[in-house]
Each structure stands twice: as structure tokens, then as C-alpha cells.
C-alpha positions as CSV (number, residue, x, y, z in Angstrom):
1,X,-65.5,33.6,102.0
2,X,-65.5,36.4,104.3
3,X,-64.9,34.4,107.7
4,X,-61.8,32.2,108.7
5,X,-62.8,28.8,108.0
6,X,-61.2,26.9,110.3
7,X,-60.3,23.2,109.2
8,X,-60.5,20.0,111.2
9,X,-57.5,17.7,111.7
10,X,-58.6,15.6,108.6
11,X,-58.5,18.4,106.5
12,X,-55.1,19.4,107.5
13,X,-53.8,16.3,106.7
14,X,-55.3,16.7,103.3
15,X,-53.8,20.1,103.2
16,X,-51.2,18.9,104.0
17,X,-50.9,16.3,101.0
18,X,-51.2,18.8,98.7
19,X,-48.8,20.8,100.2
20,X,-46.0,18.6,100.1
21,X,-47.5,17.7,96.5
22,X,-46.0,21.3,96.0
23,X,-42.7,20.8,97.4
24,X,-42.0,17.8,95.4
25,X,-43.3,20.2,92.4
26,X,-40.8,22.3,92.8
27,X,-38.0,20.1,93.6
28,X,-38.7,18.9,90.3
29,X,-38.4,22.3,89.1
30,X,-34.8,22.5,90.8
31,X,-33.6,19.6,89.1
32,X,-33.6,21.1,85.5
33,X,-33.5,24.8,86.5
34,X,-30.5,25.9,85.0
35,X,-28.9,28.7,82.6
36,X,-30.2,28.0,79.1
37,X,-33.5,26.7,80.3
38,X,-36.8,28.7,79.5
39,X,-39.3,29.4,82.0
40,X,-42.0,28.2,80.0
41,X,-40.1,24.7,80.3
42,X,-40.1,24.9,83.7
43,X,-43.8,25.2,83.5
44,X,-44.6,22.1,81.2
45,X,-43.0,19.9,83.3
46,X,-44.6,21.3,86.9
47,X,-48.3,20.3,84.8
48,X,-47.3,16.9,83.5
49,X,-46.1,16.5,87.6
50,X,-49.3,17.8,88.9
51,X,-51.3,15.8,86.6
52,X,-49.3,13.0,87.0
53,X,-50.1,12.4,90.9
54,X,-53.5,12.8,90.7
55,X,-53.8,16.8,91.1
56,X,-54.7,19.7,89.7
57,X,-52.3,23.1,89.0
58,X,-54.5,25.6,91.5
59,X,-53.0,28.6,89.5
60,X,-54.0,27.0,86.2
61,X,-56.6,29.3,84.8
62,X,-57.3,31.1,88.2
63,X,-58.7,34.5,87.2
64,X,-57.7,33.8,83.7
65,X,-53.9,33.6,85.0
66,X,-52.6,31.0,81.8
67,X,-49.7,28.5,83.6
68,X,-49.3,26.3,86.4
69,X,-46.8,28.2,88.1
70,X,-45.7,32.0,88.6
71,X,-42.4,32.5,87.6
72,X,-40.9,36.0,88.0
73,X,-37.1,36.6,87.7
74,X,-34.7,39.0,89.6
75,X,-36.7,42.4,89.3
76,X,-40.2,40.4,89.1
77,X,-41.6,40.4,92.9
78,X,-44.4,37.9,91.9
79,X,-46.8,36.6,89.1
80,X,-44.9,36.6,86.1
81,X,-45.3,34.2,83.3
82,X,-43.5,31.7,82.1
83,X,-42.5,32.4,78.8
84,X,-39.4,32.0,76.6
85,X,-37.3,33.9,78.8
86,X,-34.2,31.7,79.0
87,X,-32.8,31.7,82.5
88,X,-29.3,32.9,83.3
89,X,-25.8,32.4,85.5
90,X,-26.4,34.8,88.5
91,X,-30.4,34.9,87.8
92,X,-33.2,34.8,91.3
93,X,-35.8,33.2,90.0
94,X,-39.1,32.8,92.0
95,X,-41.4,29.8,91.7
96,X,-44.3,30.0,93.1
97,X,-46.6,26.8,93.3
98,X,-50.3,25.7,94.0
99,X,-52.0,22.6,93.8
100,X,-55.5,21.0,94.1
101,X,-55.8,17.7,95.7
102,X,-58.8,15.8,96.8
103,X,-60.3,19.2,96.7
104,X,-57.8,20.8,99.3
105,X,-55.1,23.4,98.4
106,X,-51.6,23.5,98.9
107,X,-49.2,26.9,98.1
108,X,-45.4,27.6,98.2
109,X,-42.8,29.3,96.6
110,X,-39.2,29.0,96.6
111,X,-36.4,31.7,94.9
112,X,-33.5,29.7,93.5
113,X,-30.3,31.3,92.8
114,X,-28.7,30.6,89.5
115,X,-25.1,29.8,90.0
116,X,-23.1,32.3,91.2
117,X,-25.2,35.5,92.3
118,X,-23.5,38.6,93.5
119,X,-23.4,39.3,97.0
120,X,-26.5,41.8,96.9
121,X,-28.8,38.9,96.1
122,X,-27.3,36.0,98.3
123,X,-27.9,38.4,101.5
124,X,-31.7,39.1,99.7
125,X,-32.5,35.5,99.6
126,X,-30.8,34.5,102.8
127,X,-32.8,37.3,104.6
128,X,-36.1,36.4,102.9
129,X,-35.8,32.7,104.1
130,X,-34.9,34.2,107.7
131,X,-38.0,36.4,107.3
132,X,-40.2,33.4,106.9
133,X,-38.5,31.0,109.6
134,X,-39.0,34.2,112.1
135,X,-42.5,34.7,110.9
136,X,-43.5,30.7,111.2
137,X,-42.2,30.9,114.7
138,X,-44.9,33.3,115.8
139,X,-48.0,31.3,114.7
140,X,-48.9,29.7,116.9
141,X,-52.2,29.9,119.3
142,X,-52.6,33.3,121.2
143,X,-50.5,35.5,118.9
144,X,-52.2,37.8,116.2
145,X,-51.3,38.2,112.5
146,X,-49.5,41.2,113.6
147,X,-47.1,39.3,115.4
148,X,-46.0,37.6,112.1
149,X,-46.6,40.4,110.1
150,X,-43.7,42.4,112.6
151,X,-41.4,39.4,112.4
152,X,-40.8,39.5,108.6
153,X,-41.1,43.5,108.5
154,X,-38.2,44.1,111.4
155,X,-36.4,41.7,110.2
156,X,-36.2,42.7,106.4
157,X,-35.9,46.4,107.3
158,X,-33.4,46.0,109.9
159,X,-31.2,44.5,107.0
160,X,-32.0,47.8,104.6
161,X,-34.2,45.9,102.4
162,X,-37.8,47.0,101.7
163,X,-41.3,44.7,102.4
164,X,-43.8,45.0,99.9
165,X,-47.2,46.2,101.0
166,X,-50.1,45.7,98.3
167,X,-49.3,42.1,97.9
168,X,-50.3,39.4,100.9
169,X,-50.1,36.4,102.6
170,X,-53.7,34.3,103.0
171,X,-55.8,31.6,104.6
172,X,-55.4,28.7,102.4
173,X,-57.2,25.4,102.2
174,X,-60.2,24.9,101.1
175,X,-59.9,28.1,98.4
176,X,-56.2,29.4,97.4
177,X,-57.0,32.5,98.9
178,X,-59.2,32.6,102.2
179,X,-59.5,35.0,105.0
180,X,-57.3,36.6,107.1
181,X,-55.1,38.2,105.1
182,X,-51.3,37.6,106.2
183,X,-49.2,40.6,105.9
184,X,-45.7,41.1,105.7
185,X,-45.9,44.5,107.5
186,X,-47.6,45.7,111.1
187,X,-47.6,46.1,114.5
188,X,-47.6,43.3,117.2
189,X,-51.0,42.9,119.2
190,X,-53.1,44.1,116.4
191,X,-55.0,41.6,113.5
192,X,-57.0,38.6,114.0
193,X,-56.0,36.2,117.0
194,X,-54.3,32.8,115.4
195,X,-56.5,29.8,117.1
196,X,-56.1,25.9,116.2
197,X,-57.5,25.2,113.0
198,X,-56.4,28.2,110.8
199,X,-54.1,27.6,107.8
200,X,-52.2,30.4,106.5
201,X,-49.7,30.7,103.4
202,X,-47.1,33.0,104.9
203,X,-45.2,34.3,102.1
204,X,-42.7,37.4,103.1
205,X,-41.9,39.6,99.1
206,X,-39.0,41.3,100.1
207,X,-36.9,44.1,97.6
208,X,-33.3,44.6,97.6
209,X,-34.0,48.0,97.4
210,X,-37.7,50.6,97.9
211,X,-40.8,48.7,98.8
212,X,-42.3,50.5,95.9
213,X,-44.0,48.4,93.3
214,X,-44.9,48.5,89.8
215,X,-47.8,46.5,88.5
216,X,-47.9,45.7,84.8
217,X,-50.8,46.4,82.0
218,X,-51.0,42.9,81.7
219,X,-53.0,42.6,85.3
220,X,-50.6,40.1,86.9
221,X,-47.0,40.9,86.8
222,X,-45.8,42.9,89.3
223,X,-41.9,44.3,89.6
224,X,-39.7,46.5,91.8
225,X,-39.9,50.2,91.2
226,X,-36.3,50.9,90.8
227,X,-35.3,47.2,89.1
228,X,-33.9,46.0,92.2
229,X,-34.3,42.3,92.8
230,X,-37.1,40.7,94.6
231,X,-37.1,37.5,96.3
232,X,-40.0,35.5,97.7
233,X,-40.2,32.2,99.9
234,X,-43.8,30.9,101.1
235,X,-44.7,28.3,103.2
236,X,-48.1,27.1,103.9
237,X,-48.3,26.8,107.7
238,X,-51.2,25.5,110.1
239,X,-51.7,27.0,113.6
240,X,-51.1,25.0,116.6
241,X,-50.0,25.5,120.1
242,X,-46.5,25.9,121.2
243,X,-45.5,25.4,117.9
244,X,-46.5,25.8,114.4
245,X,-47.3,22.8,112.3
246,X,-45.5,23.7,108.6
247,X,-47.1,21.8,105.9
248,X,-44.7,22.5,103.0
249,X,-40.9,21.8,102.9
250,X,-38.0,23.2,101.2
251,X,-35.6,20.1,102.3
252,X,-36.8,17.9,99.0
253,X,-35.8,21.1,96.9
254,X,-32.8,21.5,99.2
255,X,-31.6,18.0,98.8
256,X,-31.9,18.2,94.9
257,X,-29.6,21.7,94.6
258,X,-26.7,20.0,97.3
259,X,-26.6,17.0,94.9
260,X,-26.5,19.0,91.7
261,X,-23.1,20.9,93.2
């Protein structure tokens, strides 16, 4: 698909039912996440939740990628696997999420802090979440992907942490990954113009320390350079005027880590 498709208010809506199919994924996630739980548990139960409401796990088998969710902790900027790895007090853990739904997508991703994490991390994950709130409130009609591409980028940098560059937002909708690409880095002015109709998963991969990236032999995993933590927050967003229309939500997966306090 090499031209934006835009979508009609119908197909928002059903965007936007499998977007907040996502969200309730992953506040299901947040209710057993946990030390001593394994990744790969997390996993099992985001399919029997897909599956169970009528959808489909949109990373399930997506260029041979073999889970429902990528899971990629502290170090891990995105793409990792869920595997036995068992989670641990003072862990980030990123959960990124995509589902198929009456043959529309929804994507999001959400980095949950395990217990108490040292003070290096809660400024990563705060900033990250401030990164996409700052981004979210430039798309909207008449401004250009390099108006939220600047947002996240002056933001993160301004706090001394570093934006990853070979990895990208994205159109989503009708495919998980559509035209324009969403960076996380640029200048204001310059990309494509955001009209009505264009959905985009805006998902700022910020490093506690260098941009740099390593990607692993096994084609998806991808990690920090120097072993820093990563943390990642995505929201998949549709463009309107005045203000942008945000068709996932973190306050289900909020509401489930304030009651488990």
C-alpha cells in the first residue's frame, strides 16, 4: 500500500473497536503482570482474550513473528518474544498489542513498571508517556508528520534521553502497517500534511541512554546499544480537526494497576 488510505467514519469506528479491543488486552495483561510471572504467560492469556471476543492477534504469525504480543524488557526497545523469561521487582516491561477485528486493526503498547523501579526508569517512562501526549496533540488537520515527529524528539532529548531512529510509527487500519510512516524524529513543516481520515499508530521508543540500537540475529529483537532501558507507549490515533480523536486508552490498564496497589 504505497498511498495513505484514508478511512471513512465507519471505518474509524471499526478501528476504533479494535483498538480498545487492545486496551482491554492489555489491561488484562496488567492484572497478572507481576514478579515471578513469565512472559510467555502473559502471552497465552492475551490469545485466549483475543480469541475470546471475536478477534484475531494481528501480530500472530505476521512475517513469521510466533506470539500474540511483543514483549521486550528493560534493555529490549521492541519485538522481543515472550518466552520463559520470568519477570522481576524493578523490571520495564513493554507490551505491545495488535488485533484484527471485523477485518480492521487496532495497535498499542503500554511499558509497565514492576514494583519499585529506580529513579532512572520512572523519569524514562514518565517522559515517554509525555512524549506521546505532546505528539497526539499535534495531529490534528493542517499540521505535517514533522510536527509530531518534533514533539516526541524535543521533548525526549531535552530530558537527556535518546529517540530511536530506524524503528517507526505507521498508518494503521486497514493493514498493521500502512503509509505514512510516523517518526519519532524531524523537523516541523516537513512530511506528509495530516488531513481527516488518516489513522496513525504514534508510538515514541525512547532510550535512557544513546539512540543507538542493536538488532538481533534472530530478525526481530531489537535492544539498546549500551544496555540502557527502553521504554515504549503507542497509541493509535485518528486525525481530526482541532483535536485529535485517540482510539486506544491507557485508563482501563490504569484503573487495573491503582486497584492492585
Amino acid at each position: 500500500m504505497s498511498k495513505i488510505y484514508y478511512k471513512s467514519p465507519e471505518e474509524i469506528e471499526l478501528i476504533r473497536e479494535s483498538s480498545l479491543l487492545v486496551s482491554k488486552t492489555l489491561a488484562e495483561v496488567a492484572k497478572i503482570i507481576a514478579p515471578g510471572v513469565t512472559t510467555i504467560a502473559l502471552d497465552k492469556l492475551a490469545y485466549e482474550f483475543i480469541s475470546d471476543n471475536g478477534a484475531v492477534p494481528a501480530f500472530l504469525n505476521y512475517g513469521g513473528f510466533p506470539n500474540s504480543l511483543c514483549i521486550s524488557p528493560n534493555d529490549q526497545v521492541v519485538h522481543g518474544f515472550p518466552n520463559e523469561y520470568v519477570i522481576k521487582e524493578g523490571d520495564l516491561i513493554s507490551v505491545d498489542c495488535g488485533v484484527i477485528k471485523n477485518n480492521f486493526f487496532g495497535d498499542s503498547a503500554y511499558t509497565f513498571s514492576i514494583g519499585e523501579v529506580d529513579a532512572e526508569k520512572q523519569k524514562l517512562t514518565k517522559v515517554t508517556q509525555e512524549c506521546l501526549n505532546f505528539a497526539i496533540e499535534k495531529a490534528v488537520v493542517g499540521m505535517r508528520i514533522g510536527d509530531i515527529a518534533f514533539a516526541v524528539q524535543h521533548h525526549a532529548e531535552s530530558n537527556g534521553f535518546g529517540v530511536v531512529r530506524e524503528l517507526v510509527g505507521h498508518g494503521v487500519g486497514v493493514k498493521l502497517h500502512e503509509k505514512p510512516e510516523v517518526p519519532n524524529y524531524g523537523k516541523r513543516g516537513n512530511g506528509a500534511k495530516l488531513e481527516e481520515g488518516m489513522v496513525i499508530a504514534i508510538e515514541p521508543m525512547i532510550n535512557a541512554g544513546t539512540a543507538a540500537v542493536k538488532f538481533w540475529s534472530d530478525g526481530w529483537t531489537v535492544t539498546t546499544r549500551d544496555n540502557k532501558p527502553s521504554a515504549h507507549f503507542e497509541h493509535t490515533v485518528a486525525i481530526k480537526k482541532g483535536k485529535a480523536d485517540v482510539l486506544s486508552t491507557f485508563s482501563l490498564i490504569e484503573e487495573v494497576l491503582k486497584e492492585k496497589k
